[in-house]
C-alpha positions as CSV (number, residue, x, y, z in Angstrom):
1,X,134.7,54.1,106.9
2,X,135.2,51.6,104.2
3,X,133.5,48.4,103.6
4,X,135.4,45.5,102.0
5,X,133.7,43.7,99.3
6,X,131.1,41.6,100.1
7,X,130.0,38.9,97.4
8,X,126.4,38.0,98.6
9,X,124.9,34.6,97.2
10,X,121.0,33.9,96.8
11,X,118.4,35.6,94.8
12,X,118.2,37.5,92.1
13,X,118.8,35.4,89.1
14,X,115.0,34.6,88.8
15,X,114.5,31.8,86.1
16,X,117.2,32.8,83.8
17,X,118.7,29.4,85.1
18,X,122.5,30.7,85.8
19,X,124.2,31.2,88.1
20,X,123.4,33.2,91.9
21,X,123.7,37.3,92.2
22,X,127.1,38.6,93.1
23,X,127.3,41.8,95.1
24,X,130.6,44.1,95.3
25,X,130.2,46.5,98.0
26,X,132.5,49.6,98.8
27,X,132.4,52.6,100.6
28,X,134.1,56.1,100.0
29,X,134.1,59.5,101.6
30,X,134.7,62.2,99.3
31,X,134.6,66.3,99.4
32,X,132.0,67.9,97.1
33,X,134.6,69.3,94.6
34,X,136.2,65.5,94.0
35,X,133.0,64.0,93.6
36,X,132.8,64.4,90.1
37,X,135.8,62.7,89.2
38,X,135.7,60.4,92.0
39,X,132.6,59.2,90.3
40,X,133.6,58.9,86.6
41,X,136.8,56.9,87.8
42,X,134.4,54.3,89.7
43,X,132.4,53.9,86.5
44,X,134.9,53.7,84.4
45,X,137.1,51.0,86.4
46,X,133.8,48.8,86.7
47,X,132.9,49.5,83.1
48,X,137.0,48.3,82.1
49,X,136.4,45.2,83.4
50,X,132.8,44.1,82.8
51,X,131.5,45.2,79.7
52,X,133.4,41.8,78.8
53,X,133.6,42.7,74.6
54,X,137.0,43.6,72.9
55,X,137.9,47.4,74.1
56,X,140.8,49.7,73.7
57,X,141.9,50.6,77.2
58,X,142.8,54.2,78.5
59,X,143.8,55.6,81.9
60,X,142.6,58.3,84.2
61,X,145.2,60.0,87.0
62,X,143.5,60.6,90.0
63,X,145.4,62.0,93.5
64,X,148.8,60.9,91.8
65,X,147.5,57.3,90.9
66,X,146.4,55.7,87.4
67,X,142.8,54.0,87.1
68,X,141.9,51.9,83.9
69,X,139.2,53.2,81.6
70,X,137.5,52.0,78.6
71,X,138.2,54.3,75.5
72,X,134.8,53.8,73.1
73,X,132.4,56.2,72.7
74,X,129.3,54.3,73.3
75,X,131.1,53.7,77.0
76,X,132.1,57.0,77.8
77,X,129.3,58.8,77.2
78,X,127.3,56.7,79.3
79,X,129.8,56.9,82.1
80,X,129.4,61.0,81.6
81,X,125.9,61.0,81.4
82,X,125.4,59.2,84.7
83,X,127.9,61.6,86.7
84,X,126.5,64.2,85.9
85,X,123.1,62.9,86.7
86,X,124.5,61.6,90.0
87,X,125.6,64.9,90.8
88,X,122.9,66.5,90.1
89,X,121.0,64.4,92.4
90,X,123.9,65.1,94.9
91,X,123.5,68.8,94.4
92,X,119.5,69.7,94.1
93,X,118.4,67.3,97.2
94,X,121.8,68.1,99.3
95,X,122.4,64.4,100.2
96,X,125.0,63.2,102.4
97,X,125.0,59.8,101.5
98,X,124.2,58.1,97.6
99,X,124.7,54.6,96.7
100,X,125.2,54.4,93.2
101,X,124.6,50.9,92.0
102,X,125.5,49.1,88.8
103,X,123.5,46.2,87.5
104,X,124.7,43.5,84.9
105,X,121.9,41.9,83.7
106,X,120.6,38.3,82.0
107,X,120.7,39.0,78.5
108,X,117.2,37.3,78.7
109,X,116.0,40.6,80.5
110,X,117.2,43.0,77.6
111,X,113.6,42.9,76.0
112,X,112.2,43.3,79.4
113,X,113.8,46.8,79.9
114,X,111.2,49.5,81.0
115,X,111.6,52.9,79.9
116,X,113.6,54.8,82.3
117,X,111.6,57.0,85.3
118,X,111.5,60.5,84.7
119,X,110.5,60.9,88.4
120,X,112.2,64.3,90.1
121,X,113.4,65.8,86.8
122,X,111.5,68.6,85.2
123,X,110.3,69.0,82.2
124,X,109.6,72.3,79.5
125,X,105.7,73.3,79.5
126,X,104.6,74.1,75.9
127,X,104.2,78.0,76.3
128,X,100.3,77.7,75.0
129,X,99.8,75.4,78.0
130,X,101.4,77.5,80.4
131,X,99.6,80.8,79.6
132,X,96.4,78.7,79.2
133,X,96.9,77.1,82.5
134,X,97.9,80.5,83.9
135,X,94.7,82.3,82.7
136,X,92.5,78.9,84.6
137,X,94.1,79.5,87.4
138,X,93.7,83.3,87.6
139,X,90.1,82.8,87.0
140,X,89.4,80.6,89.6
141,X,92.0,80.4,92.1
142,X,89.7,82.0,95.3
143,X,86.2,82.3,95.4
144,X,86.6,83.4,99.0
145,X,89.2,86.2,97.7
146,X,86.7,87.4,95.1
147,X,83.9,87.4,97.1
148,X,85.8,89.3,99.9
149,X,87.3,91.8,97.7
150,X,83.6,92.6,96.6
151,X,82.4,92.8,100.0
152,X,84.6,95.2,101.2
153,X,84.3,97.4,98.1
154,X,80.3,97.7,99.0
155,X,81.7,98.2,102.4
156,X,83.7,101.2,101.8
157,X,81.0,102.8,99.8
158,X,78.3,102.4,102.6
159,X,81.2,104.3,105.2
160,X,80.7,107.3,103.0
161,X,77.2,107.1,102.6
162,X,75.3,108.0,105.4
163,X,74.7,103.8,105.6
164,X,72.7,103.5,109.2
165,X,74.5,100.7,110.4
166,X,78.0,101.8,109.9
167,X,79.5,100.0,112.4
168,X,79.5,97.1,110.1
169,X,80.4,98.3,107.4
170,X,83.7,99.4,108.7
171,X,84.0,96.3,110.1
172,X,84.1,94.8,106.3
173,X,86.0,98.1,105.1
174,X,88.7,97.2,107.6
175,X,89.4,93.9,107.0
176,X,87.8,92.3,109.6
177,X,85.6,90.2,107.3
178,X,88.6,88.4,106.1
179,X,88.6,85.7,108.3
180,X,87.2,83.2,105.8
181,X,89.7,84.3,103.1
182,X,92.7,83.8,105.7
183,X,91.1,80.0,106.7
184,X,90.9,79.4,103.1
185,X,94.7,80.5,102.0
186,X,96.1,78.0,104.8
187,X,93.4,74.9,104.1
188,X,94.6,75.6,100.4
189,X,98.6,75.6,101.7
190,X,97.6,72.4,103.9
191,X,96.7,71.0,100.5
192,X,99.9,71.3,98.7
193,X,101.9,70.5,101.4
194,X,100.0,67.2,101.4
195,X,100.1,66.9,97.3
196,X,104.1,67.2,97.8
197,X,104.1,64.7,100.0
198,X,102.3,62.5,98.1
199,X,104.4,63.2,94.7
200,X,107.8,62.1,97.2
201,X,106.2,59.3,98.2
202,X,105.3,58.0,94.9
203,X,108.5,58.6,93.5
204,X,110.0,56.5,96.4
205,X,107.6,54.0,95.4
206,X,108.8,54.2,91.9
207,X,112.3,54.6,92.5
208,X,111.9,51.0,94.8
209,X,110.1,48.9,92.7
210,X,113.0,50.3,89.8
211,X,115.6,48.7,92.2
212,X,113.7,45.5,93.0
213,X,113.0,44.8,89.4
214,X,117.0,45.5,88.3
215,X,117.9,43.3,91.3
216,X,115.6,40.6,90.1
217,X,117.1,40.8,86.6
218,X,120.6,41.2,87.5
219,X,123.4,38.5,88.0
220,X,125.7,41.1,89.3
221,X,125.4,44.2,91.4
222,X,127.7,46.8,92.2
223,X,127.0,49.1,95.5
224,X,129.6,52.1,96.2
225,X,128.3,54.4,99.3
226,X,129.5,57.8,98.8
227,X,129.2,59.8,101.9
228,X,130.1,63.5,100.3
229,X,131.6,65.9,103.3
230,X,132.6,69.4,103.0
231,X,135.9,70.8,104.5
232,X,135.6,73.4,107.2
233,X,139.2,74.2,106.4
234,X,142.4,73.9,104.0
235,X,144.0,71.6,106.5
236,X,140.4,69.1,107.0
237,X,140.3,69.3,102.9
238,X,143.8,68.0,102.4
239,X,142.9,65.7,105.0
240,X,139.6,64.4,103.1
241,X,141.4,64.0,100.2
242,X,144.0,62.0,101.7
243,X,141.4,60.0,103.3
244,X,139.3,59.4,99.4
245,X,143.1,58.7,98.0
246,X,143.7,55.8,100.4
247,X,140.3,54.7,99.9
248,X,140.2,54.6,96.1
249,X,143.7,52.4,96.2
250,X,141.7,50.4,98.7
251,X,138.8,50.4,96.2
252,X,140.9,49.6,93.3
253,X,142.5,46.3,95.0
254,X,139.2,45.0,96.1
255,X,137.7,45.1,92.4
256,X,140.7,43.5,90.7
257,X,140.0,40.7,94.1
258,X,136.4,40.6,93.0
259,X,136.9,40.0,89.0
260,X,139.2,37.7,89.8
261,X,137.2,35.2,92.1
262,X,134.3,35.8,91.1
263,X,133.4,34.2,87.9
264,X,131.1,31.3,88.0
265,X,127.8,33.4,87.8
266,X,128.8,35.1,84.9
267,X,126.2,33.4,82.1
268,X,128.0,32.0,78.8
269,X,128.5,35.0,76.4
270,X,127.5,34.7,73.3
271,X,127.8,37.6,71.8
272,X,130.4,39.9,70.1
273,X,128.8,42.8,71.0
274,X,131.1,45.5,73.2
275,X,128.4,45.1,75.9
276,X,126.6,41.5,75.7
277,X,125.1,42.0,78.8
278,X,122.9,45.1,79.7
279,X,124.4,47.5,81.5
280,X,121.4,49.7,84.0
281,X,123.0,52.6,86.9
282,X,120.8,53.6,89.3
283,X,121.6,56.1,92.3
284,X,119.7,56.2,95.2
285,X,119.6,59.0,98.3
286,X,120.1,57.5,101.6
287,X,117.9,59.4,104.6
């Protein structure tokens, strides 16, 4: 279902003194093998027609229509980067719905740009570390194990013996001492199961206080919902694409409606630069 633009007054402009936030919001449905260029078209129409400096002007032909694009380096390898990153995000958390937001900001903020999170991506372990770490954990990763190994060794030698209470030592040569060992496998599983939560819950956290800080910054926000849907067949998938087409046409008119109204809380730019206002993309999973 789309959503037309909405342009959403109030807030956001903090005391930069200009003028209020703008919001452009759209919605698309898209299968998983168009997302990518569904994606990089978006960008690349919002980046045509904000990044407000001097640019030489392309075009990209998508389901037999022609998008405008921005032909400079700087632009189109930021448009690249953050497709692929929004596909990843897309593909390793298997989300059905991602709103991809793009933030112009004051150019007062620029100097106020944190680094950017490296929450939920991975990064190489120096090998050193990892065998050091490896050889900690081997070490001391289950008292209980070690000490129930060893007690079912002496166990098993008392069977064989002539040990006067052997009952009980084939009790512990059996396995039936194990209990403790078993209670402490699953506190220690209850433990990382609560440490992953934890780690989540931080990085939604992070990832919120991330939006609420671009949002205070911004004077203009983008918001396009993609709601990504597989095909169960060849005649639902050339439905679906039918479906993204007319939406993206949609799309495209209510952007060119957008730039075109929308002007007054754009602050006075004063620079020459291809991009005189920061430019921040953020996408975020929707439960």
């Amino acid at each position: 279902m789309t959503t037309p633009p909405a342009a959403t007054s109030g807030g956001g402009s903090g005391s930069s003194g200009v003028g209020p936030l703008e919001t452009f919001q759209f919605e698309l449905t898209v299968e998983p093998r168009n997302l990518r260029d569904v994606v990089r078209t978006v960008l690349h129409s919002i980046c045509f027609h904000r990044v407000f400096g001097t640019v030489r002007p392309k075009t990209i032909d998508l389901f037999g229509m022609t998008f405008p694009a921005v032909h400079e380096a700087e632009i189109e390898r930021m448009v690249e980067d953050q497709t692929a990153a929004f596909c990843r995000q897309v593909e390793a958390k298997a989300c059905k719905r991602v709103d991809l937001f793009v933030y112009l900001l004051h150019p007062a903020t620029a100097g106020q740009r944190q680094p950017t999170s490296t929450a939920g991506q991975s990064t190489a372990a120096d090998p050193a570390d990892q065998q050091r770490q490896e050889a900690h954990a081997s070490s001391s990763s289950s008292p209980v194990s070690a000490a129930s190994k060893s007690l079912k060794s002496w166990a098993t030698s008392k069977t064989m013996s002539g040990y006067p209470y052997t009952w009980l030592a084939h009790a512990f040569s059996g396995g039936s001492g194990q209990a403790a060992e078993a209670g402490a496998e699953t506190a220690r599983a209850d433990g990382d199961g609560y440490a992953t939560a934890k780690h989540q819950h931080q990085q939604q956290d992070a990832a919120e206080r991330e939006k609420m800080r671009l949002e205070r910054q911004s004077f203009e926000t983008w918001r396009i919902r993609f709601e990504v849907v597989s095909a169960r067949s060849e005649r639902e998938r050339l439905r679906l694409q039918s479906t993204t087409a007319g939406q993206m046409a949609e799309f495209l008119d209510s952007l060119l409606v957008f730039v075109d109204e929308k002007k007054a809380h754009i602050p006075a730019i004063i620079s020459a630069d291809l991009c005189p206002f920061p430019i921040e993309i953020q996408s975020v999973a929707i439960a």
